[in-house]
C-alpha positions in Angstrom: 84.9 114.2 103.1 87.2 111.7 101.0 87.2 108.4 102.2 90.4 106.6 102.6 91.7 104.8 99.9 91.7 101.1 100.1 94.0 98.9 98.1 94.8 102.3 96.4 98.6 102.9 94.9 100.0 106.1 96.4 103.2 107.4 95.1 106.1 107.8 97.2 109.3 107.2 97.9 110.1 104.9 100.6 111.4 101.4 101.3 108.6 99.5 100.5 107.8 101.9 97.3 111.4 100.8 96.0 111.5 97.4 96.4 110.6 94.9 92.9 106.9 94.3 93.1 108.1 90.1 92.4 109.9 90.5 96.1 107.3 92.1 97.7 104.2 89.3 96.5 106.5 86.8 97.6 106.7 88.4 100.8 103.3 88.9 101.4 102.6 85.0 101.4 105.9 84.5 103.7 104.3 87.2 106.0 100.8 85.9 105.3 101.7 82.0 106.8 103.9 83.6 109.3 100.3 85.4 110.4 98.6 82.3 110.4 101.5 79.8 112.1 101.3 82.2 115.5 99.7 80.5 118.1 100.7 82.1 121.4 101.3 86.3 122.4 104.8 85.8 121.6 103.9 84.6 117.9 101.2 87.9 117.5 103.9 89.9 119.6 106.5 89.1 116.4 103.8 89.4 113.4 102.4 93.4 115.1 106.2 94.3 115.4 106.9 93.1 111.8 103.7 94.9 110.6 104.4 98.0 112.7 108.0 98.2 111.2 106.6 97.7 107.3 104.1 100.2 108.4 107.1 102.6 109.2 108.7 101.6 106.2 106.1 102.3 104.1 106.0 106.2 105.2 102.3 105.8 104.9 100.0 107.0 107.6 98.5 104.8 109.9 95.2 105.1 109.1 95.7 104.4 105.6 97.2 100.8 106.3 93.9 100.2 108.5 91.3 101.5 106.2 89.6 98.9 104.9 89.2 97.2 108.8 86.7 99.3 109.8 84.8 98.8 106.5 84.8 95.1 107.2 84.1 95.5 110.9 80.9 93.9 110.6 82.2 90.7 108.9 84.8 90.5 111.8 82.2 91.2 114.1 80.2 87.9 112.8 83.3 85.6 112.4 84.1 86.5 116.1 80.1 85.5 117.2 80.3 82.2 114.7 83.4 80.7 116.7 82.7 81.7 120.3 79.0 80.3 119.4 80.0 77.1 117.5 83.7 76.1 118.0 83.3 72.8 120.1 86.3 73.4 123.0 86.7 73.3 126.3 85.7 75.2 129.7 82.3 75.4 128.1 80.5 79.2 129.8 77.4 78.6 128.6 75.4 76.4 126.7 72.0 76.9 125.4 70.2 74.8 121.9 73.1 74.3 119.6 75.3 77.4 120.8 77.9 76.3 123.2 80.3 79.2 124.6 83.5 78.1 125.7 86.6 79.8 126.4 88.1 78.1 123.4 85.3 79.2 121.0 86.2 82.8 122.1 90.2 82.2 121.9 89.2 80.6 118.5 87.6 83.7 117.6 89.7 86.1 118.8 92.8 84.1 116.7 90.6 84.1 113.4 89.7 87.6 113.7 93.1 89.0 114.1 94.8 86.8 111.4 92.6 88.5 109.2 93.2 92.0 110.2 96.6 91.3 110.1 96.9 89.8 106.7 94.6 92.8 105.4 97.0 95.4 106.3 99.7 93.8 104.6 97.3 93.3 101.2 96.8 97.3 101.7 100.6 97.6 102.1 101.5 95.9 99.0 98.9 97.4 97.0 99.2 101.1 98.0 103.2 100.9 97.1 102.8 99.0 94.5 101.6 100.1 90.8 98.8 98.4 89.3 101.6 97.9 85.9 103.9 96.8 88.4 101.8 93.8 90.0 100.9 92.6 86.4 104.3 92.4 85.2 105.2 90.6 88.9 102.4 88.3 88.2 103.1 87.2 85.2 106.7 86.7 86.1 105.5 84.5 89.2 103.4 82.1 87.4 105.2 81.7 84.1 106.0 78.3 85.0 102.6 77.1 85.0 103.1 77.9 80.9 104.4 74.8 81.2 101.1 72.9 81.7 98.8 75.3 79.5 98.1 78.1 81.9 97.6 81.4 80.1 99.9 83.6 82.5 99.5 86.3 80.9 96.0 86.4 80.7 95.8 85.5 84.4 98.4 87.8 85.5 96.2 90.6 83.7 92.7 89.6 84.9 94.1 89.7 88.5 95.6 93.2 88.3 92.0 94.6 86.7 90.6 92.8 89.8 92.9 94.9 91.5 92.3 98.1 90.6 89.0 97.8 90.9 88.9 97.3 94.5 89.2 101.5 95.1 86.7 101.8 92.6 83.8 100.0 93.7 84.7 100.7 97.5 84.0 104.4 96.5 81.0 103.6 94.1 79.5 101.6 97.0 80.2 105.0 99.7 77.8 107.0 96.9 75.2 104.7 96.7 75.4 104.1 100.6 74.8 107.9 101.0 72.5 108.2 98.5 70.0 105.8 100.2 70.6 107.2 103.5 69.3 110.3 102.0 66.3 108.0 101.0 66.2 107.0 104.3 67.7 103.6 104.4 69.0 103.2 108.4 72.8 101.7 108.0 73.3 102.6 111.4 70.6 101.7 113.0 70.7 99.3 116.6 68.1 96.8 115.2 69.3 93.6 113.1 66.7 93.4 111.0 66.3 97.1 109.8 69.8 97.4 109.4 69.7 94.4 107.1 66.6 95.8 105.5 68.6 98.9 104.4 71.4 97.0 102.5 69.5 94.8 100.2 68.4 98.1 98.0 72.5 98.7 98.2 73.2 94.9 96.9 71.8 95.7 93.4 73.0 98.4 92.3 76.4 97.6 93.4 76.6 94.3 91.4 74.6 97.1 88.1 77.9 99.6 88.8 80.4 96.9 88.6 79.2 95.0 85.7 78.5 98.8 83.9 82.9 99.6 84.7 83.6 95.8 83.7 81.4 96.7 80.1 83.4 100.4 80.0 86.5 98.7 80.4 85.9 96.1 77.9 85.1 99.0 75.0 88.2 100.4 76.3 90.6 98.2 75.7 89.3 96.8 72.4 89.0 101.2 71.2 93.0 100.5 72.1 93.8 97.8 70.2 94.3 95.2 72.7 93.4 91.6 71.5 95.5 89.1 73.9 98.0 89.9 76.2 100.7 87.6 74.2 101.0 90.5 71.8 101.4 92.9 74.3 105.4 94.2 74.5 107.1 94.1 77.8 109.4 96.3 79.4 112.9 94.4 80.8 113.0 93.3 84.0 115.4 94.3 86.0 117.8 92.3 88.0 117.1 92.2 91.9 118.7 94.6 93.8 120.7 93.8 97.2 117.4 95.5 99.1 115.5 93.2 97.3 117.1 90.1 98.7 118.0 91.3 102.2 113.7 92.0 102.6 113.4 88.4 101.3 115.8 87.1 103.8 114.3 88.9 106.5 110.6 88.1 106.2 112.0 84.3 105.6 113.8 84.4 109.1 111.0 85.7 110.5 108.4 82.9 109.1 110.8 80.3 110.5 111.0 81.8 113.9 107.4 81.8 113.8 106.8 77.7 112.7 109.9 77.4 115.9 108.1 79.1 118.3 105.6 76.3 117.8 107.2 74.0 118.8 
């Protein structure tokens, strides 16, 4: 069974899909510190409805958007445990050694762990309705003033978008090798710690083999095309912004200021 894609572009048609890619980077870091300035339900309540309604927006299903949580599920798992074990706070539970539970290590926790959800699915947002092309040329346009102190933006901007793209790539090149050493009989699922981290050390290798072998194909690739520096490379006109352009800017700059506010 396919997998779902994870920081994949997928055509379509929608809001989100029509908006310039400039507008919508820039709204991913106004979103983003929006995310990370809540600090009470009413905060979270504002950043899940603004999600919800980009999720709508996006005409993408659900599951798509939320992907890439479950793959990361473990990772969550262990930034939860590391702040409810470690975060100094009050109403301490339970203390035992140098682990301290307290309600505010598990609030703490709680807090991190959503934040990062939440900024994931907007990552997956902007990248699924948003051409690989598309975030270069945004890119480069975003940074250009750092030409000013002898930033190569173009080079930049183009290393990023490779990065990029090969998110999708090595997510699927990892699920192949992940099943092919389960039908070795690595134990990925299994309810002890240390067999489960047993099984993904033979997975670390050849992950870090496959990337560096797409990183050489890519290379060969772009030199069999001609491409030297991205100076030389001709650009397409960009187009003015659009009135939907501004009015999603507006919106998601309203929305971080109610946020900052709220807190006080």
């Amino acid at each position: 069974m396919r997998t779902l894609p994870t920081g994949q572009y997928l055509q379509g048609n929608s809001f989100l899909h029509k908006l310039d890619a400039r507008v919508k980077i820039l709204c991913l870091f106004i979103l983003s510190a929006a995310v990370i300035g809540a600090s009470s339900i009413v905060g979270y309540a504002l950043a899940l409805g603004t999600i919800s309604a980009l999720i709508l927006l996006s005409r993408l299903p659900i599951s798509y958007a939320f992907a890439s949580v479950r793959r990361i599920s473990l990772f969550l798992l262990v930034i939860l445990l590391m702040n409810a074990l470690f975060f100094a706070g009050e109403n301490i539970m339970a203390s035992w050694w140098i682990f301290h539970i307290s309600r505010g290590g598990i609030k703490q926790g709680f807090s991190v762990v959503i934040n990062v959800i939440l900024i994931l699915i907007l990552g997956n947002l902007l990248t699924m309705t948003t051409s690989p092309t598309q975030v270069t040329t945004a890119l480069e346009s975003l940074i250009k003033p750092l030409k000013l102190i002898g930033v190569p933006t173009e080079e930049v901007a183009m290393i990023i978008s490779v990065a990029i793209q090969f998110i999708p790539t090595l997510m699927e090149e990892t699920e192949s090798i992940k099943k092919a050493q389960i039908a070795r009989g690595a134990r990925f699922e299994s309810k002890r710690l240390a067999e489960r981290a047993a099984s993904f050390i033979p997975l670390v290798v050849p992950i870090f083999i496959a990337a560096f072998r797409r990183a050489d194909e890519l290379s060969l690739a772009m030199e069999a095309r001609g491409y030297r520096n991205a100076k030389n490379r001709t650009k397409r006109k960009k187009e003015p912004l659009a009135l939907d352009d501004y009015t999603a800017l507006t919106v998601c700059a309203l929305i971080c200021l109610l946020q900052f506010m709220s807190l006080r």
